[in-house]
N, C-alpha and C positions, 0 to 999 in steps of 0.2 A: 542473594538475588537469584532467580531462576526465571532465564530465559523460554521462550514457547516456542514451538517451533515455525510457526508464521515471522516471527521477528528475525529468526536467522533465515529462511528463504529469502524474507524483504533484504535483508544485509547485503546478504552473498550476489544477489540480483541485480541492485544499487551497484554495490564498488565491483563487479565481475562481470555481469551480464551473463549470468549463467542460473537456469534454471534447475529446481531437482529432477533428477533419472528416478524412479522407484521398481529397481529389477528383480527385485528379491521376493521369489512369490511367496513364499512361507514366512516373510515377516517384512509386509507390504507399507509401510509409516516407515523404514529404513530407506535413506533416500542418500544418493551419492551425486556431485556437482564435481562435473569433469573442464577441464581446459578445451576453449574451445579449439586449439590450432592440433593439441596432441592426443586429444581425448582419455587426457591421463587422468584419474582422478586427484581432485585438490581438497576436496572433504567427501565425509560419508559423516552422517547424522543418521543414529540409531538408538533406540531403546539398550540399555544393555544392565546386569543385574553388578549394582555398585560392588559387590564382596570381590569381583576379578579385578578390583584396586586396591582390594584390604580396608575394603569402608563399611559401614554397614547401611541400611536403608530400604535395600529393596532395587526395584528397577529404575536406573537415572537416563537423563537423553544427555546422550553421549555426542560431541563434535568433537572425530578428527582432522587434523590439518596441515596441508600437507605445508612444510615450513624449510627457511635455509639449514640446514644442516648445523651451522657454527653456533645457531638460536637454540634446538630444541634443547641443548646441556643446559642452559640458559635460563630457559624458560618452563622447565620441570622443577615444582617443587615438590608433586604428590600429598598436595591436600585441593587445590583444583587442578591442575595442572599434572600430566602422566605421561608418560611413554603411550606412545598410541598404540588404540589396540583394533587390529585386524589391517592395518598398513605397513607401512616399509618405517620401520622405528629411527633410521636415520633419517631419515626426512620428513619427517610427520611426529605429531605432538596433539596431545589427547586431551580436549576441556569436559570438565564434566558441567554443562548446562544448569541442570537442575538442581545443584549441589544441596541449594536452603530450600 
């Protein structure tokens, strides 16, 4: 299943009420959804090139998130599911979207 990136803005929008930030001028479709009380962020969705999972493919849309700590051992298996990448690895857990 490979989700698009309209269906995770609509998600995160729904259950958060939080829309995407897109600060990143040199790769502008990378969008980060922060907390509204701490402006911490709680995902970042980005393009990202699958082999920095040991996958092959090419470039996948990447959702990390930001998660309880006791979950991400959990919920890593590294065939969708990773250690996030470009956040705090204790706290955050990495789907790869587009995987099919």
């Amino acid at each position: 299943m490979s989700i698009k990136r309209a269906e995770i803005y609509k998600f995160i929008d729904k259950n958060f009420s939080v829309k995407p930030e897109f600060p990143f001028a040199t790769t502008p479709t990378n969008a980060i959804f922060r907390e509204k009380r701490s402006e911490k962020w709680l995902a970042l969705l980005m393009d990202l090139d699958a082999s920095k999972f040991g996958l092959e493919g090419g470039k996948k849309l990447i959702l990390n998130l930001k998660c309880d700590p006791n979950l991400v051992n959990i919920l890593i298996d590294s065939k969708e599911i990773f250690p996030a990448y470009h956040m705090n690895k204790k706290h955050s857990s990495c789907v790869i979207a587009s995987l099919r």
